[in-house]
N, C-alpha and C positions, 0 to 999 in steps of 0.2 A: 504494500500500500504506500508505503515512505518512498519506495524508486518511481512510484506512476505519480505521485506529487510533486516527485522531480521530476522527473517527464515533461508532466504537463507543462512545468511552470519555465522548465528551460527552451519548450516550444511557443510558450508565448513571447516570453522574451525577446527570443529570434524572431517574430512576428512582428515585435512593435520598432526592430532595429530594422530593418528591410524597410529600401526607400522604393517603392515600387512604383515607375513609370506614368502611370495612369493615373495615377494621386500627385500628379506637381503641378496641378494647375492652383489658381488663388485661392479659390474655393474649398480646399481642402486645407489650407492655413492651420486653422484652430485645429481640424478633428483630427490631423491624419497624425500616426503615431500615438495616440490617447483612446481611437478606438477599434475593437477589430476590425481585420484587414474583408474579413463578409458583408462588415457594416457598410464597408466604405466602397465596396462593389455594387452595394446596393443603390447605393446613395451615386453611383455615378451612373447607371442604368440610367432614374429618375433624372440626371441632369442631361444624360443624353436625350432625352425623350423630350423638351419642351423647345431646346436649341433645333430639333427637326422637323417640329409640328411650326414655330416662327418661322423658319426659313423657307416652308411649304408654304405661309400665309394660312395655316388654318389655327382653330382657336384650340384651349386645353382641354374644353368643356366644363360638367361641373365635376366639383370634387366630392367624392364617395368617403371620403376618409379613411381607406380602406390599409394604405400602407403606415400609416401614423396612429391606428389604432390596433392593428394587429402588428405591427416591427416596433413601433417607437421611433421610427425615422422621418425625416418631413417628402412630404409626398413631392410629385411634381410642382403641383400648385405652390406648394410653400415656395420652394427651390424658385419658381419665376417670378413670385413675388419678391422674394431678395435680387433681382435681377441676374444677368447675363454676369457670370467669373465672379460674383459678391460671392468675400467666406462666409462658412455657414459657422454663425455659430455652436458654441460647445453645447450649451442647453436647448437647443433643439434636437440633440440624439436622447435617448432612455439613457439613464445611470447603467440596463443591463450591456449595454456595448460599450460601454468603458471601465477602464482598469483601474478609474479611482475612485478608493474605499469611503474618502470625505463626501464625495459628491449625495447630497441627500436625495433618497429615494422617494419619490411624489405618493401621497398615504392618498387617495379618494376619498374625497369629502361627499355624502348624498348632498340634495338639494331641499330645504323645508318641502318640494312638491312632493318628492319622494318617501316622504316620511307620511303625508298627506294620503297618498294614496297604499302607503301599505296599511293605513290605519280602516281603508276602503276596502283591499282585498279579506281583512280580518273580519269587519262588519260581514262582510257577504259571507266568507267563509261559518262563520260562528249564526249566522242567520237561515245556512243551508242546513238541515238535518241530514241532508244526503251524503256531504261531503264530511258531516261532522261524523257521523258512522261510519263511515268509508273509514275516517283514519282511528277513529275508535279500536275498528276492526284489526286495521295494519298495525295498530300498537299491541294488540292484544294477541296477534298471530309473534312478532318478531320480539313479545315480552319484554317489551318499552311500557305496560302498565300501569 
């Protein structure tokens, strides 16, 4: 277990020293060497994609938020909104693709609506005899009681 800890960590290492060609453009300033080298593949994918839909003349569309809420990276949209070669800031990546321990981890706060409406799902729940036996039932089979 103690050599695959070293392993691991002698493989990152080598990872954050490697200047790799496709990361030297300005854009990459802040993150590159602080986060891994997947992140930052990622993240150039997305830059290549807005520089080829401009130079086509066509638009981004909208955004789905699909790469920023499942990676933690900023999607195309962000990336164009900082413009053409602008670095991307550090705190636009997740804490999980970076190697430093300080960096605090973003805790999700609900929204008072959210609290609002689970106190609605509980009304209905607690107002249904159907579902209130259903789990009656399910505590009673898995002797939760």
């Amino acid at each position: 277990m103690e050599n695959q800890h070293k392993e691991l960590s002698t493989l990152m290492c080598a990872e954050k020293i490697r200047c790799y060609p496709s990361f030297q453009g300005t854009e990459f300033t802040q993150i590159k060497q602080k986060i891994s080298v997947h992140a930052l593949e990622i993240i150039l994918k997305q830059i290549k994609k807005p520089k080829t839909l401009i130079q086509s003349g066509a638009t981004l569309g909208r955004c789905t938020f699909t790469i920023r809420n499942s990676l933690g990276l900023p999607c195309l949209h962000e990336l164009a909104q900082l413009g053409v070669n602008a670095e991307i800031p550090l705190d636009y990546i997740h804490p999980f693709w970076t190697d430093n321990t300080d960096m605090p981890i973003p805790i999700p706060v609900a929204s008072p609506q959210f609290y609002l409406l689970l106190d609605d799902l509980k009304a209905v729940y607690e107002s249904s005899s159907v579902l209130h036996q259903q789990f009656s039932n399910l505590r009673k089979i898995t002797n939760f009681a």
